[in-house]
C-alpha positions in Angstrom: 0.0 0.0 0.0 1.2 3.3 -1.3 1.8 6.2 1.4 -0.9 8.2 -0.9 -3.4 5.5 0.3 -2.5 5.3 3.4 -2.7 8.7 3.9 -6.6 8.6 2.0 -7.5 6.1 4.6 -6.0 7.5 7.5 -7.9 11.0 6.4 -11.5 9.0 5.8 -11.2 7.4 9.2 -10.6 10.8 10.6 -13.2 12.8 9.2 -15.7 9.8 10.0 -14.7 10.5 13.6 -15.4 14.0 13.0 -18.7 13.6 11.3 -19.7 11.7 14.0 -18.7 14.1 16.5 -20.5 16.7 15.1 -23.4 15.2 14.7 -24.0 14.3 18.3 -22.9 17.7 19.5 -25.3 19.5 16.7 -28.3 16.6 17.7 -28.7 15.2 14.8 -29.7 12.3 15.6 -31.5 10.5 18.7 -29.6 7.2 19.1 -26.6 8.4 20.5 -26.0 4.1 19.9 -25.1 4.8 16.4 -22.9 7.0 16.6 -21.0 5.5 19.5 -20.8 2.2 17.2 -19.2 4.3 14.4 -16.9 5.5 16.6 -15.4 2.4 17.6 -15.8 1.1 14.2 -13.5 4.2 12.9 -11.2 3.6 15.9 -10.7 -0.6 15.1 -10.6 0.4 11.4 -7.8 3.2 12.1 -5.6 0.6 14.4 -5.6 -2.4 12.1 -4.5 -0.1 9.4 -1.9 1.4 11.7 -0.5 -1.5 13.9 -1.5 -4.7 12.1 2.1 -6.7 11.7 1.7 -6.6 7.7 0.4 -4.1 5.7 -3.2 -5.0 5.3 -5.8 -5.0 2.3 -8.1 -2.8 3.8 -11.0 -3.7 0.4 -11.1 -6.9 2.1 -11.2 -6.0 5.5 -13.9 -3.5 5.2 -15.3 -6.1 2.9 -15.2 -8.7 5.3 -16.1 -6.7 8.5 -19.4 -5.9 6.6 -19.9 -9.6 5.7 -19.0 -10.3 10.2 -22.0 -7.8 10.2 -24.5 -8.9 8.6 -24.3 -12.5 9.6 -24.3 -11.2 13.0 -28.2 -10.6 12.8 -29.6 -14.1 11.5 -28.5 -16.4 9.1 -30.6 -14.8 5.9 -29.3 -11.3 6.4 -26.0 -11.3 4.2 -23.8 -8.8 2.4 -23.1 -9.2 -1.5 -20.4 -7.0 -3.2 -20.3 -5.0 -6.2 -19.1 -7.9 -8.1 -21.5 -10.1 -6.3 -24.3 -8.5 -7.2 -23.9 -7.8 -10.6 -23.5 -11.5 -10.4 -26.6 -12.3 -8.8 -28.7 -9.8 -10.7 -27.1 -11.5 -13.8 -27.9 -15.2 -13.0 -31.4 -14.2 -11.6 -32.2 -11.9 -14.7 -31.9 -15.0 -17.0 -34.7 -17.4 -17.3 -31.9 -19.9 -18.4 -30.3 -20.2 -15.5 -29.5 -23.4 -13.6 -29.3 -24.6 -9.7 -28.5 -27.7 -7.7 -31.7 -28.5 -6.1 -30.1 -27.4 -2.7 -32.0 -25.7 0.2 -29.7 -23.7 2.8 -28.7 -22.2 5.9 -25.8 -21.6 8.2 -24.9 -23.2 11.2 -21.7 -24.1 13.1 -20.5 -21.6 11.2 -20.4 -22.9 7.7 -23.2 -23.1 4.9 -25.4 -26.4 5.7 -28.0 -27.9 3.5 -31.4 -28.1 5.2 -33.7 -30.2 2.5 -32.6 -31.4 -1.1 -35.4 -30.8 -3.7 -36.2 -34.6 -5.0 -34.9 -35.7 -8.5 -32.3 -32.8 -8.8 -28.5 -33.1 -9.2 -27.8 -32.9 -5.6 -29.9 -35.5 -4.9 -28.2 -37.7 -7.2 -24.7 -36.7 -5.7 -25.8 -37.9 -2.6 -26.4 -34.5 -0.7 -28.8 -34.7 2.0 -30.2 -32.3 5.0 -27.8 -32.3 8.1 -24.8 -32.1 5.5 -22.3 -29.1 5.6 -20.7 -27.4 2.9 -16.8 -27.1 3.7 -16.6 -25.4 0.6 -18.1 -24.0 -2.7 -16.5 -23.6 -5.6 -13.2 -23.7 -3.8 -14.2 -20.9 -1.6 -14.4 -21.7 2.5 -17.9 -21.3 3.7 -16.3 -20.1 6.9 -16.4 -16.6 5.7 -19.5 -17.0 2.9 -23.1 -16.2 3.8 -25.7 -17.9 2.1 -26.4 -14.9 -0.5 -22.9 -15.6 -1.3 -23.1 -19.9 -1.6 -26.8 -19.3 -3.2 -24.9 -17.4 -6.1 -21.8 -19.4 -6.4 -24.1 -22.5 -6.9 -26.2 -21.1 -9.5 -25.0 -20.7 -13.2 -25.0 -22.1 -16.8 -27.2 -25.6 -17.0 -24.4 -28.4 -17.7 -21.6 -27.1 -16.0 -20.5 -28.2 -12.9 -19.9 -26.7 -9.5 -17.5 -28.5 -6.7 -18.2 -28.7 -3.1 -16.4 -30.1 0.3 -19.0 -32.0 1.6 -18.7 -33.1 5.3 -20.9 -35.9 6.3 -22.9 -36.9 9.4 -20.3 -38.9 11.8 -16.8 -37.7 9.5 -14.0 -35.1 10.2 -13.0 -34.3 6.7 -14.6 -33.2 3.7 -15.3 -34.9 0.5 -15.4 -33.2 -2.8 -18.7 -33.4 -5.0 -19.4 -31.9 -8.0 -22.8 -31.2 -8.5 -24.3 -30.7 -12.3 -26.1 -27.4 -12.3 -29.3 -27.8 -14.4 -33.1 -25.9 -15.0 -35.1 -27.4 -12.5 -38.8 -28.3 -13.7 -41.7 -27.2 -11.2 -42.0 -30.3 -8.1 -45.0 -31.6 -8.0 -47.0 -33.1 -4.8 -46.8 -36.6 -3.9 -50.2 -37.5 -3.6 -50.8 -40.8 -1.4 -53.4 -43.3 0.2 -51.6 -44.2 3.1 -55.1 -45.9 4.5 -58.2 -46.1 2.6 -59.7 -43.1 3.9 -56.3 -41.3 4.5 -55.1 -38.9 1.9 -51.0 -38.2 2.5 -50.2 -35.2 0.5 -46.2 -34.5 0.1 -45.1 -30.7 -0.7 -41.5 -30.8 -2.2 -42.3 -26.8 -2.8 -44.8 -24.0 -1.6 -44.4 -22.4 -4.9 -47.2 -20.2 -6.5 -50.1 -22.0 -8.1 -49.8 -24.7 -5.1 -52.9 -23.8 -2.9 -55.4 -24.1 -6.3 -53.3 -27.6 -6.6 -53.9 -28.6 -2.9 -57.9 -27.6 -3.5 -58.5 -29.4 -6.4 -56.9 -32.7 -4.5 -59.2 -32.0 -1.4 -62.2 -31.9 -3.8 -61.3 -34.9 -5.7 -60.6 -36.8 -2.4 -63.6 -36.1 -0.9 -65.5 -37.7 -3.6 -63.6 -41.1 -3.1 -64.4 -41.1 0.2 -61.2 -39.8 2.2 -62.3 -38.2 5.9 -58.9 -37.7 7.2 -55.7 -35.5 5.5 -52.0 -35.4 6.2 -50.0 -32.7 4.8 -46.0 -33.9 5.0 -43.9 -30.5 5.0 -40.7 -32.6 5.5 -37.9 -31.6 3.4 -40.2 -28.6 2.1 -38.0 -25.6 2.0 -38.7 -23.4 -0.6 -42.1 -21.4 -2.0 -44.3 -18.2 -0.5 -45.6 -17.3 3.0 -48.3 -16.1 1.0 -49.1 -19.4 -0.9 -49.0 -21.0 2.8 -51.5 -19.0 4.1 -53.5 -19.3 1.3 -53.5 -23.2 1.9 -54.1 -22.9 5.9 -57.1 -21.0 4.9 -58.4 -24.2 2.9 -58.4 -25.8 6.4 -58.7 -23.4 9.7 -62.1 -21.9 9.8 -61.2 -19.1 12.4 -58.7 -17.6 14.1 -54.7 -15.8 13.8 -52.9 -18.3 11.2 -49.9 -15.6 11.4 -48.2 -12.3 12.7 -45.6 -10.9 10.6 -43.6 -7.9 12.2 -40.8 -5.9 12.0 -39.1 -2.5 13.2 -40.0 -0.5 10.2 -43.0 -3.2 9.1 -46.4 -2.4 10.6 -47.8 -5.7 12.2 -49.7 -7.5 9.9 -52.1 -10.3 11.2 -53.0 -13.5 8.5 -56.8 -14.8 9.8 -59.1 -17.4 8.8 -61.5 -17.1 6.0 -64.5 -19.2 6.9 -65.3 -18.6 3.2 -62.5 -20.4 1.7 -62.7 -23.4 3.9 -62.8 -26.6 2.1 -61.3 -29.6 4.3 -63.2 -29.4 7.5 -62.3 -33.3 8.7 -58.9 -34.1 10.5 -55.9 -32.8 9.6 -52.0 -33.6 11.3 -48.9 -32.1 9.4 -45.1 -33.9 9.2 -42.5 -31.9 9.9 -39.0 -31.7 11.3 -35.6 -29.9 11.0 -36.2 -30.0 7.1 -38.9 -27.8 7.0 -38.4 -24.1 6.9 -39.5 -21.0 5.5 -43.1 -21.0 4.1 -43.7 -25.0 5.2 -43.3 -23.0 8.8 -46.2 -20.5 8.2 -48.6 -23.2 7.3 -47.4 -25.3 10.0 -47.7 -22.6 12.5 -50.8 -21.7 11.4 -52.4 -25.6 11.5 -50.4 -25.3 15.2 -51.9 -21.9 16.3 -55.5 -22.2 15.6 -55.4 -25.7 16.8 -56.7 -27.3 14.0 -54.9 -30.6 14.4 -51.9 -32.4 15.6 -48.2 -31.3 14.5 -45.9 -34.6 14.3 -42.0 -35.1 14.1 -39.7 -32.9 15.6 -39.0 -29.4 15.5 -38.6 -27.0 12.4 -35.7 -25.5 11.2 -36.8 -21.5 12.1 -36.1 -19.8 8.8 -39.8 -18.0 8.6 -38.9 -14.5 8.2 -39.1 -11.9 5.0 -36.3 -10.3 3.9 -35.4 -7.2 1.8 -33.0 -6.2 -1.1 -31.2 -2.9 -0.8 -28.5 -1.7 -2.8 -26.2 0.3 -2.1 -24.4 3.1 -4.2 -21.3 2.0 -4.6 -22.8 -1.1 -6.6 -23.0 -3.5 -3.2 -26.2 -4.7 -1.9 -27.4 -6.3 1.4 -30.2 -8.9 1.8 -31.6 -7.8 4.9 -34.1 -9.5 7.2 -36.8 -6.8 8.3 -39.7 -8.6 9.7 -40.2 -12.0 11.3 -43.2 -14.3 11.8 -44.4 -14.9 15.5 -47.0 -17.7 16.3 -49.7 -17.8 18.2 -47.7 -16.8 22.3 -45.6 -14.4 20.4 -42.3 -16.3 20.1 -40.6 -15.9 16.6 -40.1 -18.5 14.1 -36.2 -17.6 12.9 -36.0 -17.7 16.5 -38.0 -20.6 17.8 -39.2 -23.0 15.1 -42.1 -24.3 15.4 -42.7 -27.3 17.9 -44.4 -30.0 17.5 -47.7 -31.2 19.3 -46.5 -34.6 19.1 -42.6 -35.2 19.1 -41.2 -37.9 17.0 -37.2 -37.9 16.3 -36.6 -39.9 13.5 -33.6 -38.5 11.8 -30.7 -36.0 12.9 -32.6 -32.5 13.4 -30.6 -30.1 11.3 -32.2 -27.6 13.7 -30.3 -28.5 16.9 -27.8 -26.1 16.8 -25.5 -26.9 19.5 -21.9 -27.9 19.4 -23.1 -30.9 20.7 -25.1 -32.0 17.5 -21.9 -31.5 15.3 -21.4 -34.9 14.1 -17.8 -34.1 13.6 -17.0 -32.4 17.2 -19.2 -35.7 18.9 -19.1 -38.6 16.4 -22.2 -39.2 17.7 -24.5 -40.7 14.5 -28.3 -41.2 13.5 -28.5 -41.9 9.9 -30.4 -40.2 7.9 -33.3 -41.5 5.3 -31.5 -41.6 2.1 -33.5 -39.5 -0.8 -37.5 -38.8 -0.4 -38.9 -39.9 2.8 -41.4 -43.1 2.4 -45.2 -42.8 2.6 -44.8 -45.9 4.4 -45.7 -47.6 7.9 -42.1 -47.8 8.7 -42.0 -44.3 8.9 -42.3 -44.2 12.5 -43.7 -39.9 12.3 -46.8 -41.2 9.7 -47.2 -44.3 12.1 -47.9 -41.6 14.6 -50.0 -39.5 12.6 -52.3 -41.9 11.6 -53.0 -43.2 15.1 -53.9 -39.7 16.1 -56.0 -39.6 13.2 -58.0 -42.7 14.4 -58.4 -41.1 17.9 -58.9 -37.0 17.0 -59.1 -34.7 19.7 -62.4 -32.1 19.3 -61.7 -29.5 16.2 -61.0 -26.2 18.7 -62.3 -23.2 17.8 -59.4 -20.5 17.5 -59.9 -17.3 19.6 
């Protein structure tokens, strides 16, 4: 680094200071907070560029103190440079574009895959929830949010993209390359587990879904089904709207939802007695798979009591998030509001619990050290690929004998 630069940097840390200062003597603003965090922030910045023992990059290490940041708030909230998000805006311009099939988050630190969408490329490489991502595309997840891993995994259909795979009960990673390829839309798995049980399996909440789920209801009825499961395991990806629209096909009153935020006026999902069109029993699947929109209609089945929730708990990803860019070309992927059930707890925060707990698999959403396969070598093996309709699934077993003994329908507040 040229004394020029140094000087450039030493002068913007110093009239940060003094733009600060200035401010709260002048009473500019009301959260004195702020301004005592840029502070400090100027003061860190000015010794690392001062004392460090080399001469540091200081693009990357504003880059990367912005990246400490936003990963700081929740897992979704993540920072995407200039290059990044021409990048992104690129990939998610073009129609053409291709994916792996992989739903994730981050935990112990690194990118982890929560649910594999069925018949995709990861699925075929072997990838399944509860696996972390050592690496993508040669880069350490270490320092990667999941904007970043999202857009490293997405590109041109037919071309390849390595990761370092570490699996349940191992210490080291293994290197897969997954195919990148157009997905087509998933479709429901629709199922007689008993003859008048109807399972119905959501890969996706995508749009179009809740017209989908009504016409099966419909066409069920007239065969004689009385009793509906709806199996939200390894269901991560769709709209909270689309849920909503579905727990209205079966809650006939009540608070499905609250979605709220600092800047985001509360805004309260209810029933629509109207729209009702399953009124016999109804239990739900779920477990650590199941996040984002699966969450809001499993909350919403949870919160107005409308039947039992079976398996373990979910992930806790239900939250909306926000894309602001920035003017020097950056952007940030910010959450802003969350979704609270029904005693005011938040989803990101809490999952959602189940009425009826069932651990069959390795929870992806225990997020202790103590769950780390590689810390513990403790081991349950996952169900390779989709989950069987079957009665050795121990969390349908369950289902269908409280579906032989239902509890009242309870009328939501």
């Amino acid at each position: 680094m040229n004394r020029f630069a140094r000087f450039a940097i030493l002068a913007a840390s110093v009239m940060i200071i003094g733009w600060v200062g200035l401010g709260h003597v002048l009473g500019r603003t009301a959260n004195d907070k702020a301004y005592k965090s840029l502070v400090v922030y100027s003061e860190v910045l000015q010794k690392v560029q001062q004392d460090y023992v080399d001469e540091p990059n200081m693009h990357l290490v504003t880059a990367g103190s912005l990246h400490g940041l936003l990963e700081s708030l929740d897992s979704e909230s993540s920072y995407l440079t200039p290059r990044e998000y021409s990048e992104y805006k690129q990939k998610t311009g073009n129609s053409g574009t291709g994916e792996t099939g992989l739903n994730l988050s981050k935990r112990f630190g690194y990118i982890i895959v929560t649910s594999v969408l069925p018949d995709t490329s990861a699925e075929k490489a072997g990838l399944h929830s509860g696996d972390i991502l050592e690496s993508v595309a040669g880069f350490t997840t270490r320092e990667m949010s999941v904007g970043q891993a999202k857009n490293l995994l997405a590109g041109q259909p037919g071309t390849g993209v390595k990761v370092g795979v570490i699996r349940r009960g191992k210490t080291q990673p293994e290197e897969v390359e997954i195919v990148r390829e157009k997905l087509p839309p998933a479709k429901i798995v629709a199922q007689k587990v008993e003859n008048d049980t109807l399972a119905l399996r959501f890969p996706t909440l995508d749009a179009g879904r809740a017209e989908e789920v009504r016409a099966r209801l419909l066409e069920a009825q007239k065969q004689g089904v009385t009793k509906v499961i709806l199996d939200l395991r390894e269901c991560g990806r769709g709209s909270t709207a689309e849920a909503i629209v579905i727990a209205r096909l079966f809650v006939p009153s009540g608070t499905l939802v609250t979605l709220r935020g600092q800047t985001v006026p509360d805004q309260v999902s209810s029933a629509d007695p109207t729209k009702v069109v399953w009124k016999g029993p109804v239990t739900v699947l779920m477990d650590g798979t199941t996040t984002g929109a699966a969450e809001v209609l499993a909350a919403s089945i949870a919160n107005t009591k409308r039947g039992d929730l079976v398996g373990d708990r979910t992930f806790g990803l239900a939250s909306e998030q926000k894309l602001i860019p920035m003017e020097d070309g950056a952007a940030l992927f910010l959450t802003v509001a969350n979704y609270y059930n029904a005693g005011g707890k938040s989803i990101l925060e809490e999952g959602v619990t189940p009425t009826e707990v069932i651990h069959a698999t390795l929870n992806p959403a225990e997020d202790s050290e103590e769950t780390d396969d590689s810390a513990t070598g403790v081991q349950r093996e996952p169900v390779p690929g989709p989950r069987p309709l079957s009665q050795e699934d121990p969390v349908l077993r369950k289902a269908l004998e409280l579906l032989k003994n239902p509890a009242p329908v309870k009328k939501a507040a």
